[in-house]
N, C-alpha and C positions, 0 to 999 in steps of 0.2 A: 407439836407446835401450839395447839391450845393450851396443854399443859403450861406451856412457859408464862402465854398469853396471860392464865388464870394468873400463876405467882405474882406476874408482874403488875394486875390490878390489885390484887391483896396487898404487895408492898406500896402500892401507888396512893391506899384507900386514907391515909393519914393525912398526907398532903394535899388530898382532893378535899378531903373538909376544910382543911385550913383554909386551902383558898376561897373555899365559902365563905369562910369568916373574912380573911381578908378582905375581899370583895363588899362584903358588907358591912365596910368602914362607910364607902358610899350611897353604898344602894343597900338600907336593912333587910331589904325582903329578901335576898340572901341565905341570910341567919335565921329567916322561920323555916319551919316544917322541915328541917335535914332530916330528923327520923324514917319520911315516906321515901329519900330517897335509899334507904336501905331498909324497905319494904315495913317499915311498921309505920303500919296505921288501923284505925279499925276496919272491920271486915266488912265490905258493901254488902247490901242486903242480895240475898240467894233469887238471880232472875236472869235469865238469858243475858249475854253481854258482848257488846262490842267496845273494840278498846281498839280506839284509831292514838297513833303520837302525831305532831308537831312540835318541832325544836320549839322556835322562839315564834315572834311576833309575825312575819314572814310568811313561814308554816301553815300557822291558824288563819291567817288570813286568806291562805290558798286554798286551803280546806275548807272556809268556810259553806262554800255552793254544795260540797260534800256532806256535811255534817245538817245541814237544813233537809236535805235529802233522806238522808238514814233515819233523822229523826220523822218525818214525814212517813216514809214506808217500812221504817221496822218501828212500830210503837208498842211492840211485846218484848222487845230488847233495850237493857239499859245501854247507854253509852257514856261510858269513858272516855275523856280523852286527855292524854297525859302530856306534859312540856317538860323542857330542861329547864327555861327559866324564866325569872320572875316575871319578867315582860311577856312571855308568851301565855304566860297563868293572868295577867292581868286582860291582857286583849281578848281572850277566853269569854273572862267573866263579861268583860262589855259586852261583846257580841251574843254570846248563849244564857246568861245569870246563871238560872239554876235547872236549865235545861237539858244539862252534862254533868255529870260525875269528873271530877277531878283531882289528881295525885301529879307529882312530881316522878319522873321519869326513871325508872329502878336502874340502879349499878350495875353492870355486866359480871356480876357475880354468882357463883353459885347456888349460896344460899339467900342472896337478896333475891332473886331471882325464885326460887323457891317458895320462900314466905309470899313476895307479891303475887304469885300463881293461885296461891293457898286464899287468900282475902279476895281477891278479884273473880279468880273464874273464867278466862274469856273464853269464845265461843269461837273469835278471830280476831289473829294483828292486823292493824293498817298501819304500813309506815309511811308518811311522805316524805318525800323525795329520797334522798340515798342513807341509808342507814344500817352498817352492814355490823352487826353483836351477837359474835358468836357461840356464845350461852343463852342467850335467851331467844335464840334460833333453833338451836338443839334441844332445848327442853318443849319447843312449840313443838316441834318434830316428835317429839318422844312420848308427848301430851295429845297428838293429832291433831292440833290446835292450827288452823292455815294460816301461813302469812302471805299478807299481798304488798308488795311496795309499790306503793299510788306517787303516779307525776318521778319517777324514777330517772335522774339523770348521773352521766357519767363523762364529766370531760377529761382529755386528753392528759394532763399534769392529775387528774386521783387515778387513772388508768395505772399510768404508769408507777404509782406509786406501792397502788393494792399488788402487782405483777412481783414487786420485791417479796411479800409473803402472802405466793400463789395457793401455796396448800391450804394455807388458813381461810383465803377468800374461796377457793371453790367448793372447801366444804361447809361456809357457811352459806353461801349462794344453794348449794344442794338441799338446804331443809326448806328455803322458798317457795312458796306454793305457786304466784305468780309475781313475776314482775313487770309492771304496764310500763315503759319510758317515754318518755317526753315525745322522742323521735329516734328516724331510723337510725342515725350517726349514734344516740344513746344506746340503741338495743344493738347494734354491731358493738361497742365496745362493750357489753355487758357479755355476748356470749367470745368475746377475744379473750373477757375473763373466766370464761369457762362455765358460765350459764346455758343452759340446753334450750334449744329454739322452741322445746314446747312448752318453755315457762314463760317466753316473752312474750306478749302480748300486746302493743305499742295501744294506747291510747288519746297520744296529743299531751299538752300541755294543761293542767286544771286550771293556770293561771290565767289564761284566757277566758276561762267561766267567772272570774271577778263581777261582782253583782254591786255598783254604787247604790250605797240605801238614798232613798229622795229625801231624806233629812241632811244628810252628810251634804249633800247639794247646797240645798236650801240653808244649811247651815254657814258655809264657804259663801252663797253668795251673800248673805248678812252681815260676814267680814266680812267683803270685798266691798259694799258700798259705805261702808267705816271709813274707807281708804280714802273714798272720794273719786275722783278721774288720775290718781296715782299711776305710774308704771309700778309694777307689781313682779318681780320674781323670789321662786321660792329656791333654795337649795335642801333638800330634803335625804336626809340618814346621814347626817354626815359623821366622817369618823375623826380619830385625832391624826394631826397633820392637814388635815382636809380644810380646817377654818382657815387658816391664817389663809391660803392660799387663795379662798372665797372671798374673804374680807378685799383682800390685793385686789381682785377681778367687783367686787363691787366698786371700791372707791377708782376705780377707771371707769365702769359705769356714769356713777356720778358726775364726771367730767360732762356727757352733753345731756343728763337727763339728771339734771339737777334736786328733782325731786321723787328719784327714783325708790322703792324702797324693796329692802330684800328681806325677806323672810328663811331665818336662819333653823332650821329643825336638827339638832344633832340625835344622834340614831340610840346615843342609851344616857340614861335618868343622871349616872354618878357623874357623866360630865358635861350636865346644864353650867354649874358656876364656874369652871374650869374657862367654857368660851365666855359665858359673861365677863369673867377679867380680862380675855383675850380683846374681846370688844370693847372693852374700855381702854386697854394699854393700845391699840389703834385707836384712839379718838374716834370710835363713831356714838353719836346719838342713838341710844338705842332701850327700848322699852323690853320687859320679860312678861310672857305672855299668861304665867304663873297666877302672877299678880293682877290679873283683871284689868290688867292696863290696854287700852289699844293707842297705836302711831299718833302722834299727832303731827301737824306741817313740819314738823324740826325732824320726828326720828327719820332716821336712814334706814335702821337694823331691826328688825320683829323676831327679837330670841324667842323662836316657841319652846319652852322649857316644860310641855305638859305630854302626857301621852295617848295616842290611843283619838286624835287629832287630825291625823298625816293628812285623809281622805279628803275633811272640808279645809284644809289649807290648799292642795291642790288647788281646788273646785275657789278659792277664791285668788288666785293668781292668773298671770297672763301667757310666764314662762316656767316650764320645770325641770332644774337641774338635778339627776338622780345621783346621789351621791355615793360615797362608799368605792369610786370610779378614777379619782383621781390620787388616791393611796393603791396598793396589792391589794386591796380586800375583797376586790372580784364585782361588787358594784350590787344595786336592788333593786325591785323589780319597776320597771319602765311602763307597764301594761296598765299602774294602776292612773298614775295621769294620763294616758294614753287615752284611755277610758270616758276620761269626761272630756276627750276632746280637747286637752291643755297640752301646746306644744312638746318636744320634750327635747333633752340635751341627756348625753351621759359623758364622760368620761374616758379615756382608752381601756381600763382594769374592768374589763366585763365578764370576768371567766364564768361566774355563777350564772350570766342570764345570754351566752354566747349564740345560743340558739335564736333565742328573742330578738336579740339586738339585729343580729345577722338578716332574718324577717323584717324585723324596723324597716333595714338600710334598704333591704331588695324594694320597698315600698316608697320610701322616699317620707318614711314613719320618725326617722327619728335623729339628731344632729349629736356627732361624736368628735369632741375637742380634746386636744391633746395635753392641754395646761391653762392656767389662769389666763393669759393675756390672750389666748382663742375665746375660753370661756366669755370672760368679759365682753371681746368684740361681739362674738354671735348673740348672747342677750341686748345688747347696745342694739344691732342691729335690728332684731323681733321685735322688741320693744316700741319701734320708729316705725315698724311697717306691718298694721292690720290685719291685710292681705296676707301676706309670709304667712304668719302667726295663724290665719284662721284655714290654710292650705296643708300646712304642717300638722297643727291640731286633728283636723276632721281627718286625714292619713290613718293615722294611729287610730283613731275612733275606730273605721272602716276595719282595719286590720283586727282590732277586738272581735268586733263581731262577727268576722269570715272566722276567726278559728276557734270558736266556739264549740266547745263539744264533749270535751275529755269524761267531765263527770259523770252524763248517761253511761260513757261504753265503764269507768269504773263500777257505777252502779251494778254491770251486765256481771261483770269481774268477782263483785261481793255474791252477788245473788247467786252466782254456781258452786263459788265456795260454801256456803249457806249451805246450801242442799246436800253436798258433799260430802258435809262433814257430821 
């Protein structure tokens, strides 16, 4: 079965650059650095090393309480930390600069995989959340190299999907050194998939260890009094399909809250101008956030079209819609407006934060609408009433801070491997 596996990324490997280039009809950063992702680049200098990944923006942001940690108590180990893409390498650099060593995330190939082993060196994997490659599991294995999968979850639709090719998942699951899951529903389907209860280890959620920096704050509330006494919501990650449907739910808004204004955050860079025309072919007044422009009395629409942002947009709203919830795309994380105390809404498409939301709802954390004309009503309503909005808000706050914890028992998790290995 891996055998197939391999042919099948060798014949794959052509089209997976292209679509790099493609992709970076949009977004250039794309089209730099492809060489790292099929292991050439130069050889990081010879020194003990941790090499944690993070997909994208998401990821690193989850890990961030993580990575401030390692760097803090392992200061004789370099760390690495690797992304698939260019948004997750830029949010990186905001958060660490030059704090971290950074590559682009090697191909599940043999010899990619080989060469990155050769220039790197690591000492130990960390993956977050679910990341199951079964070559560069095997050769950790073969290498003694541990891997842990940090914040590890597994819902019900990838269950049943890994289940189709069982053999391939339980022997890459078998070179895992540990796997921490989110929760108990996570670590029962991981050993359903054939993981041994002495690898699971459950340590909680890391994204409840979410740390607001007091500038991101302070930053948020300096746009917010830009605003003036405006009603304020944000709709934040949003995907395509996802705009027009906001747009519709804003301008119902506007119906009794006249000078309502919404701040629109779509979730990737290539399609900022995409909804910019979309907000123009609706007639809204609308400013890009690009351009150093802030709202004046007329805009309705605050296209943030910048990145790396998300945090102090929150922190200067009144309501936030998490978006990525009312397409399939499974929806993003709710914990971090939650955080500063900003109402929140999501969507019904939560499969990615099922757990979370789930938590929200038992708490009275978090409001789930079904489509635009709910959407609409429920911000219509927060908007108009203080009280809701400062009841709802402080929920979620509350809820942050009871589940807080994950990171120390990961820390517990490294530190045995460490010694282990």
């Amino acid at each position: 079965m891996r055998s197939l596996y391999t042919i099948g990324l060798y014949l794959l490997a052509p089209f997976v650059v292209f679509r790099l280039w493609w992709r970076g009809r949009k977004n250039p950063d794309y089209r730099k650095r492809i060489p790292e992702r099929f292991g050439f680049f130069s050889h990081l200098p010879e020194k003990k090393r941790i090499w944690l990944h993070a997909v994208s923006v998401g990821e690193t942001i989850a890990a961030a309480p993580l990575i401030k940690k390692l760097l803090a108590e392992y200061p004789e180990y370099s760390l690495l930390v690797t992304t698939t893409t260019p948004t997750g390498s830029a949010q990186l650099k905001r958060l660490f600069a030059e704090q971290v060593e950074h590559v682009y995330f090697p191909y599940d190939l043999p010899d990619v995989i080989h060469r990155f082993f050769h220039r790197v060196r690591p000492d130990i994997l960390i993956v977050m959340e679910t990341e199951l490659w079964p070559t560069l599991y095997s050769q950790c294995a073969q290498q003694k190299i541990p891997v842990l999968v940090a914040n590890a979850r597994l819902s019900s639709r990838s269950l049943a999907g890994y289940k189709k090719i069982a053999g391939l998942t339980r022997s890459v699951l078998g070179n895992i050194s540990i796997i921490a899951p989110q929760s108990k529903a996570d670590a029962e389907r991981f050993q359903q998939l054939g993981a041994g209860k002495k690898q699971i280890h459950i340590c909680g959620n890391i994204k409840f260890d979410l740390q607001i920096p007091v500038e991101a704050k302070e930053t948020g509330e300096a746009i917010k009094r830009k605003f003036g006494n405006r009603p304020v919501w944000v709709a934040a990650s949003t995907h395509e399909g996802e705009d027009a449907q906001i747009l519709s739910a804003h301008r119902n808004v506007l119906e009794p809250l006249s000078d309502a204004l919404l701040i629109l955050v779509p979730r990737h860079p290539e399609r900022f101008d995409e909804v910019a025309k979309l907000c123009r072919e609706k007639h809204f007044s609308f400013t890009r956030r690009s351009r150093d422009n802030y709202p004046d009395a007329k805009t309705q629409v605050y296209l943030a079209d910048t990145m790396g942002e998300l945090l102090q947009l929150y922190a200067a709203t009144d309501v936030a819609f998490v978006a990525g919830s009312l397409v399939p795309t499974g929806g993003h994380n709710p914990l971090e407006p939650a955080a500063l105390g900003v109402p929140v809404l999501t969507g019904p498409n939560v499969f990615n934060f099922a757990e979370i939301v789930d938590a929200m709802q038992t708490e009275d954390a978090i409001k789930v609408i079904q489509n635009s004309r709910e959407l609409a009503k429920t911000v219509s309503q927060l908007l108009q009433q203080p009280e809701a909005r400062s009841v709802l808000g402080e929920a979620g706050r509350q809820l942050v801070e009871k589940n807080r914890g994950a990171t120390d028992c990961l820390l517990q998790e490294i530190s045995s491997l460490l010694k282990d290995s």
